[in-house]
N, CA, C and O atoms as a Tinker XYZ file with bonds, in Angstrom:
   168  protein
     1  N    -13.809000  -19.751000   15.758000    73     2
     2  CA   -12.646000  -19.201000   15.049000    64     1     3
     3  C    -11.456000  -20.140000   15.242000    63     2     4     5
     4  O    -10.697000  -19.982000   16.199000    81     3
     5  N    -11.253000  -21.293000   14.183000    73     3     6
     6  CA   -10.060000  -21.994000   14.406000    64     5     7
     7  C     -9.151000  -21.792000   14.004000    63     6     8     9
     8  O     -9.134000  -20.634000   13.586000    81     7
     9  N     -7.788000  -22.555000   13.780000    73     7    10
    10  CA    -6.690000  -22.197000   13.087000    64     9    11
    11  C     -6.865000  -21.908000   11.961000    63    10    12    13
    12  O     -6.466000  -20.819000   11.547000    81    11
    13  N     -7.569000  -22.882000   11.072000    73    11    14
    14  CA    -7.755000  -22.450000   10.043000    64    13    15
    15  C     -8.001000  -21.602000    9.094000    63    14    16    17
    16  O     -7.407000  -21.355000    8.044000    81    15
    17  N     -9.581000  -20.892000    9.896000    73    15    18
    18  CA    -9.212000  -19.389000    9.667000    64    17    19
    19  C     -8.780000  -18.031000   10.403000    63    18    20    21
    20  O     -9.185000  -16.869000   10.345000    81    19
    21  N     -7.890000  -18.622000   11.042000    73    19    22
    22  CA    -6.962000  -17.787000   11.650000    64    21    23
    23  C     -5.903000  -17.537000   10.222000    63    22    24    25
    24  O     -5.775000  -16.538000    9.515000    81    23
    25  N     -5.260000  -18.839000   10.157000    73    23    26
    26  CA    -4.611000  -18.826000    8.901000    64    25    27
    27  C     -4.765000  -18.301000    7.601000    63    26    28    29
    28  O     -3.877000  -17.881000    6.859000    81    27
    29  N     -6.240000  -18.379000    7.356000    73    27    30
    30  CA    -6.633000  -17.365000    6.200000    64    29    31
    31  C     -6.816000  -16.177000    6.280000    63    30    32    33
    32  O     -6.579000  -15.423000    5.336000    81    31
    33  N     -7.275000  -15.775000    7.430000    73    31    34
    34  CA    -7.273000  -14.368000    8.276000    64    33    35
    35  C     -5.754000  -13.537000    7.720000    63    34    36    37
    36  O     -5.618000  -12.615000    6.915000    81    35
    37  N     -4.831000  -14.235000    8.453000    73    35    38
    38  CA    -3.702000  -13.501000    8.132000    64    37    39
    39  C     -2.919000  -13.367000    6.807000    63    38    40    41
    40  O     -2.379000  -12.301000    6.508000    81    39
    41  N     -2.863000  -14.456000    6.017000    73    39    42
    42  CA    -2.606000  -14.695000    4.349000    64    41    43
    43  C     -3.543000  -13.363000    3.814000    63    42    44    45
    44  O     -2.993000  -12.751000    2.898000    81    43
    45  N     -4.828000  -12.833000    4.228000    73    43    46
    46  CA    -5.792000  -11.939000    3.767000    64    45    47
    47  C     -4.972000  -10.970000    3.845000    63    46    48    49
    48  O     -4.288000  -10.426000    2.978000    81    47
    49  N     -5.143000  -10.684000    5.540000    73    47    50
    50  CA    -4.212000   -9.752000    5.640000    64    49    51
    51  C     -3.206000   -9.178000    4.896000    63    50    52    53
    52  O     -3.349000   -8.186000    4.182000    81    51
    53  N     -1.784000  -10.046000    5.127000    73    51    54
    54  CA    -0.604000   -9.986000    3.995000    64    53    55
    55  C     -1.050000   -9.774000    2.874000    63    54    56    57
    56  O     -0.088000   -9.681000    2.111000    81    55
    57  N     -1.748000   -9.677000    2.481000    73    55    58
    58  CA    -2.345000   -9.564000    0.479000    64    57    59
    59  C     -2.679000   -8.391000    0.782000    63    58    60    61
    60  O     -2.301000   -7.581000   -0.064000    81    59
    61  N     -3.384000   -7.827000    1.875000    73    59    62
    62  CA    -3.954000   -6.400000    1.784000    64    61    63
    63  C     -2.895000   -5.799000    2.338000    63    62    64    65
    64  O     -3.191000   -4.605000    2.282000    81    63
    65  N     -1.912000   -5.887000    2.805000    73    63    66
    66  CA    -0.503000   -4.988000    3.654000    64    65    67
    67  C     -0.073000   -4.717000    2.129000    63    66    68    69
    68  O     -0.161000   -3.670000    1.489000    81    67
    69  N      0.504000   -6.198000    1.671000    73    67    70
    70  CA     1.237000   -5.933000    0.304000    64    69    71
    71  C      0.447000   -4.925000   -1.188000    63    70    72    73
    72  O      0.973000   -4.479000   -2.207000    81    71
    73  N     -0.424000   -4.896000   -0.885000    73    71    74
    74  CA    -1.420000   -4.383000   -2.195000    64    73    75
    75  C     -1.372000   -2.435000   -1.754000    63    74    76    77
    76  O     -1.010000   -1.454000   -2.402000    81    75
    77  N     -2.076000   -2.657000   -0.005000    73    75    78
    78  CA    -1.466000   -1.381000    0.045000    64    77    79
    79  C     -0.125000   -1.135000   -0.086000    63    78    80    81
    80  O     -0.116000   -0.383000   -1.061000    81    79
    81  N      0.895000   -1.260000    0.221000    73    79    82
    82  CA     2.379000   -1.086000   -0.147000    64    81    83
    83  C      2.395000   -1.004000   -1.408000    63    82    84    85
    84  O      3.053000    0.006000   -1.657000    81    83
    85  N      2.046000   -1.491000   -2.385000    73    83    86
    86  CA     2.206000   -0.976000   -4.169000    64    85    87
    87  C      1.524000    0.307000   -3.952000    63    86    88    89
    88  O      2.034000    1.422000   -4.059000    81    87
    89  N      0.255000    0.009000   -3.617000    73    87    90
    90  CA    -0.496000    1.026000   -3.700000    64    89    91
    91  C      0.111000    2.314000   -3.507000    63    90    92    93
    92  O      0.186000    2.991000   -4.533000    81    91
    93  N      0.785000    3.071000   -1.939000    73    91    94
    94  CA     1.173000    3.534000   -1.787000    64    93    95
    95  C      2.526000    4.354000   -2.264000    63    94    96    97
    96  O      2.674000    5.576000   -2.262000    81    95
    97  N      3.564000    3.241000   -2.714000    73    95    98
    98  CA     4.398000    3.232000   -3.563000    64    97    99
    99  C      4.012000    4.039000   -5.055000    63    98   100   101
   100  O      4.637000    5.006000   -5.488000    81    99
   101  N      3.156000    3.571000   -5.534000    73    99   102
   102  CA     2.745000    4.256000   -6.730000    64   101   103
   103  C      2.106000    5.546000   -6.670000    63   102   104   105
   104  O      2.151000    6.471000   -7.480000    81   103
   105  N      1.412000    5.431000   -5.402000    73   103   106
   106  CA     0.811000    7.369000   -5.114000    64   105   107
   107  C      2.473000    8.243000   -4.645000    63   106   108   109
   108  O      2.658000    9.371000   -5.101000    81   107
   109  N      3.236000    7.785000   -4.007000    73   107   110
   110  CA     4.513000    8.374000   -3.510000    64   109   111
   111  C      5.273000    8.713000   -4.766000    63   110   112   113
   112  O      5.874000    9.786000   -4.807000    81   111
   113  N      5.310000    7.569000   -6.196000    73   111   114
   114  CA     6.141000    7.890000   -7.057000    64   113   115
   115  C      5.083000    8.971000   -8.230000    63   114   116   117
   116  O      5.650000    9.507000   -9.182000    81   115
   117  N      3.849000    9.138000   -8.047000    73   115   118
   118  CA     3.259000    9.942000   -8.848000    64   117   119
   119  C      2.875000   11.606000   -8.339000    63   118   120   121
   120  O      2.588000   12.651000   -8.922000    81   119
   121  N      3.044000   11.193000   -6.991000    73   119   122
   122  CA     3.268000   12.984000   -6.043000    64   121   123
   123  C      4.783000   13.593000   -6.246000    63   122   124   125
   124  O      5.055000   14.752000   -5.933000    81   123
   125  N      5.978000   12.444000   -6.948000    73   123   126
   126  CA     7.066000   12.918000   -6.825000    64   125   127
   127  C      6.829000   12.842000   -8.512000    63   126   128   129
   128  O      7.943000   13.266000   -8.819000    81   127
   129  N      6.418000   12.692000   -9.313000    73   127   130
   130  CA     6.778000   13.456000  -10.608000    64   129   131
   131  C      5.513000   14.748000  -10.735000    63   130   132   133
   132  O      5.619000   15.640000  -11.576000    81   131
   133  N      4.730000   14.694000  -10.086000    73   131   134
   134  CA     4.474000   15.971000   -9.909000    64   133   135
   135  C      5.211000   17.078000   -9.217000    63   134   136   137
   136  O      5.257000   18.220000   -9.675000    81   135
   137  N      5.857000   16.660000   -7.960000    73   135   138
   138  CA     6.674000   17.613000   -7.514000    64   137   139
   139  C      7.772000   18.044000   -8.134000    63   138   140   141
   140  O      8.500000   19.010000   -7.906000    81   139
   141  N      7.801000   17.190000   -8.964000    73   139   142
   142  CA     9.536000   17.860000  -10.194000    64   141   143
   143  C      8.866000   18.785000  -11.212000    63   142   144   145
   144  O      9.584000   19.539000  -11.868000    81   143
   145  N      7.851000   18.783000  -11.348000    73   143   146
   146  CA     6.899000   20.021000  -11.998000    64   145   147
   147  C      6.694000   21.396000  -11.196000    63   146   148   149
   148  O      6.996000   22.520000  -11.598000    81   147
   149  N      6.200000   21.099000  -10.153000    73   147   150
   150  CA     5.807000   22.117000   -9.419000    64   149   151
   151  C      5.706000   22.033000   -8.075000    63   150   152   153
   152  O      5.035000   21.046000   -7.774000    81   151
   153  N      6.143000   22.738000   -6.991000    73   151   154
   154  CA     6.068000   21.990000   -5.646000    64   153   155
   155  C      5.121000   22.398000   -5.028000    63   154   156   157
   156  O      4.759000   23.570000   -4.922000    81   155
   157  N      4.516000   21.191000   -4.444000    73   155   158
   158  CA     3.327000   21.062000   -3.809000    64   157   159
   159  C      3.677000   21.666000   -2.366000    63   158   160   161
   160  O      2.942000   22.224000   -1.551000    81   159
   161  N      4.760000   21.429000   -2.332000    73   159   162
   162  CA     5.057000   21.425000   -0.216000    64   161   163
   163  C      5.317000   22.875000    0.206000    63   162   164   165
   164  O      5.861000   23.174000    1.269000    81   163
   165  N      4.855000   23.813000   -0.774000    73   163   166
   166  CA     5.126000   25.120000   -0.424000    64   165   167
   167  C      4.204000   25.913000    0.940000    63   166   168
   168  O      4.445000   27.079000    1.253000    81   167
């Protein structure tokens, strides 16, 4: 395990942090136009 792919290791990483973060982002903004319909958190 050299630097090298140590280095790709983590670039992977960051792509999958950032992808979840949309990801998440987009489930957070689609639970909140459902909740302006009807509230879930009852």
């Amino acid at each position: 395990f050299d630097s090298f792919h140590a280095d790709k290791y983590i670039l992977f990483r960051s792509l999958t942090t950032i992808e979840k973060h949309i990801y998440v982002s987009d489930l957070n903004k689609k639970n909140h136009d459902r909740h302006s319909k009807f509230d879930l958190f009852d």
